[in-house]
N, CA and C of each residue as an Amber inpcrd file, in Angstrom:
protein
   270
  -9.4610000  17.1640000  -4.3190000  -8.4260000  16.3960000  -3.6600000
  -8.8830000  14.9400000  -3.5750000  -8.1710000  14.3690000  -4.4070000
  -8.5780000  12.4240000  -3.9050000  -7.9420000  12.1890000  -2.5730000
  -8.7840000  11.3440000  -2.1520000  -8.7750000  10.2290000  -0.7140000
  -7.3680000   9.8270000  -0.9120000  -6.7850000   9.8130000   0.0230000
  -5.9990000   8.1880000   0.8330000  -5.8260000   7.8290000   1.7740000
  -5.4660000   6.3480000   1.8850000  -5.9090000   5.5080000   2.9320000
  -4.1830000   6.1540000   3.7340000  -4.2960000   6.3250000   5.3800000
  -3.3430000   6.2200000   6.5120000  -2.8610000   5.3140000   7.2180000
  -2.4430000   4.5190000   7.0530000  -2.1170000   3.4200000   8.0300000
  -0.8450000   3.3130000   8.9840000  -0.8780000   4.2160000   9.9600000
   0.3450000   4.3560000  10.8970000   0.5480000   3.6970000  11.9150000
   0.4980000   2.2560000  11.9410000   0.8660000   1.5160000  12.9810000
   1.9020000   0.5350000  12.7730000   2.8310000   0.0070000  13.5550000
   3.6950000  -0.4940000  14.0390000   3.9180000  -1.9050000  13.1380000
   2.5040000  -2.4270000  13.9520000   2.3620000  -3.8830000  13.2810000
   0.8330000  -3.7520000  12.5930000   0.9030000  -4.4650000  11.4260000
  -0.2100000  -4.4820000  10.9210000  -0.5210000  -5.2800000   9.5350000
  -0.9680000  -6.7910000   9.9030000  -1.0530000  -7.4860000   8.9750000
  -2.3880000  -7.8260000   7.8580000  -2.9160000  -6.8940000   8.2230000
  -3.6580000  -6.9870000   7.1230000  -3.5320000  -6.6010000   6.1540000
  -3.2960000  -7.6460000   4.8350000  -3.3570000  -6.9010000   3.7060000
  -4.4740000  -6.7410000   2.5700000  -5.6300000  -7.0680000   3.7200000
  -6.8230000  -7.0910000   2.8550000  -7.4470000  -5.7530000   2.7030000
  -6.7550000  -4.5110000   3.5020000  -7.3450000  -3.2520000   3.6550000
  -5.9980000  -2.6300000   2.3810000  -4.9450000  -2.8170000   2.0450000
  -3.9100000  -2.4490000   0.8410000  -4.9730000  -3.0610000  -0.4940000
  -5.5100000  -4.7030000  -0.5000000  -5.5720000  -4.7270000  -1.6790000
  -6.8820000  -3.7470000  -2.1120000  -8.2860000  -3.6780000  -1.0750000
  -9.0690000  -3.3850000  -1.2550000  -9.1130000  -1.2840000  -1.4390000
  -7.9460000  -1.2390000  -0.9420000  -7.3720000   0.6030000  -1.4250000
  -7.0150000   0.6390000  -2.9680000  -6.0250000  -0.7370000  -3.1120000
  -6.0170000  -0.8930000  -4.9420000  -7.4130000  -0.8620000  -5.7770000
  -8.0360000  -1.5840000  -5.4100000  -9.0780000  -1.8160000  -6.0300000
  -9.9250000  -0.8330000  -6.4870000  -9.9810000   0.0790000  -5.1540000
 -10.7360000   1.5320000  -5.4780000  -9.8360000   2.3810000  -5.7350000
  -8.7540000   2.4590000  -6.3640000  -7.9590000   2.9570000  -7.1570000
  -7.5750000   4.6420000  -5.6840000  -7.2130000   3.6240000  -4.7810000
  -6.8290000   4.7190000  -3.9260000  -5.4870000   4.6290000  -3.1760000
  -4.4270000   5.5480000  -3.0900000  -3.6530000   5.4670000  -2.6230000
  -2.9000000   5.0940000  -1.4690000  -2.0940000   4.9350000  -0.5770000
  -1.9280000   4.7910000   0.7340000  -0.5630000   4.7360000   1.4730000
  -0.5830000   5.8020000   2.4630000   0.8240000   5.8310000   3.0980000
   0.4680000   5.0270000   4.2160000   1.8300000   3.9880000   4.6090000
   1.6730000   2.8330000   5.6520000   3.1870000   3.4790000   6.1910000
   3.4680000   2.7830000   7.3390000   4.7650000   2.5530000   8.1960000
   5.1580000   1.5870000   7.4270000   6.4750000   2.2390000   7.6830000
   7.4790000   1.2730000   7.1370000   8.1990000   0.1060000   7.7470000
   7.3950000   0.3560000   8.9320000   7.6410000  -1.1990000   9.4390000
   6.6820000  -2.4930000  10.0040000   5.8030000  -2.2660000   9.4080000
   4.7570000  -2.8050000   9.1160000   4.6020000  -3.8390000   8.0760000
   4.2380000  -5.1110000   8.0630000   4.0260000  -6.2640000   7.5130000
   3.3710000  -5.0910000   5.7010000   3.0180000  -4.3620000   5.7670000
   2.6410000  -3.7130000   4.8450000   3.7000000  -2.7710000   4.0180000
   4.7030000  -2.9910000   4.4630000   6.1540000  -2.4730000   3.9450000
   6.1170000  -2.9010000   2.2570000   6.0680000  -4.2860000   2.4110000
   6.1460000  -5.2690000   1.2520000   5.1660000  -4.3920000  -0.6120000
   4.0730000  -3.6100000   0.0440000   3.3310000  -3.0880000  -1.1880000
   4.2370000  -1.7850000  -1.5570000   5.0460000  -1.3100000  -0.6440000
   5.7060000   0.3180000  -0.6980000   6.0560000  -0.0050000  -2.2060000
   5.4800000   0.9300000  -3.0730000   6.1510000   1.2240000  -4.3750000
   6.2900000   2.5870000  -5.2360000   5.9170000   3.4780000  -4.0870000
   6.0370000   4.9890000  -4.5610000   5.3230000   5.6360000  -5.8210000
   4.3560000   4.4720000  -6.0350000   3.2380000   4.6330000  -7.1310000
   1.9510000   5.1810000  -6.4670000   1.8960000   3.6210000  -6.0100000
   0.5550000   3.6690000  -5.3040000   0.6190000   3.7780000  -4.0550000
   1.5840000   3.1670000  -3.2110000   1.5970000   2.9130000  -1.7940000
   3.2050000   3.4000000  -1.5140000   3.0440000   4.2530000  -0.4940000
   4.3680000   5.1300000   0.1390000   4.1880000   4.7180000   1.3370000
   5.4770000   4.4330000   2.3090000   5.9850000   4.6530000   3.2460000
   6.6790000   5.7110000   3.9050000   6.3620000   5.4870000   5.1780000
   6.9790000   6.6170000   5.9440000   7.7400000   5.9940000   7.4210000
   8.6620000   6.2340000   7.8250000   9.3970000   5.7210000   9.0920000
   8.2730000   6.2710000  10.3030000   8.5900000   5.0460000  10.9650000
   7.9350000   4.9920000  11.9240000   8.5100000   5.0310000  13.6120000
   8.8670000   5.6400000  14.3720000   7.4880000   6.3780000  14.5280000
   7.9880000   7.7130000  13.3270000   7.3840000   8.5700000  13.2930000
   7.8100000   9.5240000  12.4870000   7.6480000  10.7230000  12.9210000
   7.5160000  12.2190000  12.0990000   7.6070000  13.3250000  12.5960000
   5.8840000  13.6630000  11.8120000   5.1520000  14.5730000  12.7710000
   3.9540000  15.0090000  12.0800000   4.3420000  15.9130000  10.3510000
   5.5540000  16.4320000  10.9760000   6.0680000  17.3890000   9.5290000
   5.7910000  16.9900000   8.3070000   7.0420000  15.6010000   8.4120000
   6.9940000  15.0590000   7.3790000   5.8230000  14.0540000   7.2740000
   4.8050000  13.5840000   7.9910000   3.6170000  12.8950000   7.7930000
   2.4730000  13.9660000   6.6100000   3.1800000  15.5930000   7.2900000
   1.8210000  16.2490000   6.3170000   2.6770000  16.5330000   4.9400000
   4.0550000  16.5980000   5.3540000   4.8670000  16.5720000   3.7810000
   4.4340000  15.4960000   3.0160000   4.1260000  14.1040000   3.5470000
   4.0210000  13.1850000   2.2180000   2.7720000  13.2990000   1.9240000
   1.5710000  13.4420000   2.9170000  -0.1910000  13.5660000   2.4670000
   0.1060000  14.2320000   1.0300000   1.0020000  15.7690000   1.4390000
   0.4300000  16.5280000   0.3480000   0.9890000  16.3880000  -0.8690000
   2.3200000  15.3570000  -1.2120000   2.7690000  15.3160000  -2.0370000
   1.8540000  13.9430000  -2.7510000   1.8550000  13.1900000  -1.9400000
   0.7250000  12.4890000  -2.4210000  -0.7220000  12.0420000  -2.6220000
  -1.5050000  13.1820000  -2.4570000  -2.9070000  13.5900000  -2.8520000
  -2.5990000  14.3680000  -4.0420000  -1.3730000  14.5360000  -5.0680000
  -0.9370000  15.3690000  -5.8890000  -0.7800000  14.4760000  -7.0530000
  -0.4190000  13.1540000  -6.7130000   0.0930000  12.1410000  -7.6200000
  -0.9440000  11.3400000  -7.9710000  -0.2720000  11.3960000  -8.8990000
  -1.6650000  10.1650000 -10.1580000  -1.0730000   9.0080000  -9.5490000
  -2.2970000   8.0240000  -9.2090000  -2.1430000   6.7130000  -9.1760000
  -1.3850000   5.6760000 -10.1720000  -0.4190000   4.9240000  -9.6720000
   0.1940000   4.6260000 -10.7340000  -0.5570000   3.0090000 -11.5550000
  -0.2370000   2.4110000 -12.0910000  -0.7510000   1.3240000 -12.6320000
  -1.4170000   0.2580000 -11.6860000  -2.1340000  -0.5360000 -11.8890000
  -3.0120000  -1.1450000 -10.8190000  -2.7590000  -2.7630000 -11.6120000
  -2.3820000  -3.3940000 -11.0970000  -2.6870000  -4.9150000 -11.6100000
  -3.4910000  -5.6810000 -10.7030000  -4.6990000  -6.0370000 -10.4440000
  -5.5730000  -6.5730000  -9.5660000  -5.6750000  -8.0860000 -10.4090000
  -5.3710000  -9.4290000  -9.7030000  -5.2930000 -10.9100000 -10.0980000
  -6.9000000 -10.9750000  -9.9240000  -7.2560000 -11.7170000 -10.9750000
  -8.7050000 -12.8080000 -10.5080000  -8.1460000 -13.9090000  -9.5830000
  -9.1850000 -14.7900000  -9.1590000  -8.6440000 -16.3400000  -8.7090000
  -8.1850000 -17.3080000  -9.3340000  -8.1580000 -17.2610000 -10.7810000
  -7.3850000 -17.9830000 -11.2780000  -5.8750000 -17.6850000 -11.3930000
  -5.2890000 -16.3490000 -11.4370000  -4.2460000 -15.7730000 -11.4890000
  -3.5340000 -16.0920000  -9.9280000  -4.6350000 -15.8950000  -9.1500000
  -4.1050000 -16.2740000  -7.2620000  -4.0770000 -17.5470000  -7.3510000
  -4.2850000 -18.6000000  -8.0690000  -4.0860000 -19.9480000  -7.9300000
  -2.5920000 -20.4230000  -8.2170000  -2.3350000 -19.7490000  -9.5340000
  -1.9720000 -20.1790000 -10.5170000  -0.6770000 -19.4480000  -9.3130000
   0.2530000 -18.2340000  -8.8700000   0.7060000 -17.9970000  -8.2310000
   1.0700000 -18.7280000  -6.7410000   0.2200000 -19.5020000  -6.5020000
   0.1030000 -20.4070000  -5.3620000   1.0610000 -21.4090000  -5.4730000
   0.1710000 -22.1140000  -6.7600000   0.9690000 -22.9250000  -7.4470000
   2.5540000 -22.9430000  -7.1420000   3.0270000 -21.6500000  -7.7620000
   4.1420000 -22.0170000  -7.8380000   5.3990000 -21.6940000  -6.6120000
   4.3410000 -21.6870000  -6.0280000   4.9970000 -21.7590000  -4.3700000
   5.2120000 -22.8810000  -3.9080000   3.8900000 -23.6270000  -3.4330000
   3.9910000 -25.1080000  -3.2920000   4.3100000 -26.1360000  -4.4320000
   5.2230000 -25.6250000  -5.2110000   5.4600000 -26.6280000  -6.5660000
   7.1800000 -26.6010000  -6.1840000   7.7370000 -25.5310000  -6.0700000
   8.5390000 -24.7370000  -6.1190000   9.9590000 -25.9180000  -5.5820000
């Protein structure tokens, strides 16, 4: 059974604990109302309503400790620049 990361809280802005779950090529169910909404892509990172039911909390674990990780695109710093860029250019 592969790992994944749980993240069931409300508010929660870190997204340095999502990228660093990518990185190690590990999955992760977050609340869906959580600043962490934004990664939900049913690949890698699933949501679940919050608050929610334990039911369906162990319905999605098990459907997703089942699923292949889907594609991973991890930026260097030149790629995070270059994205910056075109924010403050914008």
């Amino acid at each position: 059974m592969k790992p994944t990361v749980v993240i069931l809280t409300r508010h929660f802005p870190y997204f340095g604990v999502a990228a660093e779950a990518l990185a190690a090529k590990t999955t992760c169910i977050v609340a869906n109302t959580s600043a962490l909404r934004k990664w939900i892509d049913n690949e890698n990172y699933f949501g679940i309503h919050y608050p929610g039911s334990s039911d369906k909390l162990v319905s999605l674990i098990n459907e997703v400790v089942r699923t292949e990780l889907g594609e991973v695109e991890l930026w260097d710093w030149d790629e995070v620049v270059k994205q910056l860029e075109t924010v403050y250019t914008a």
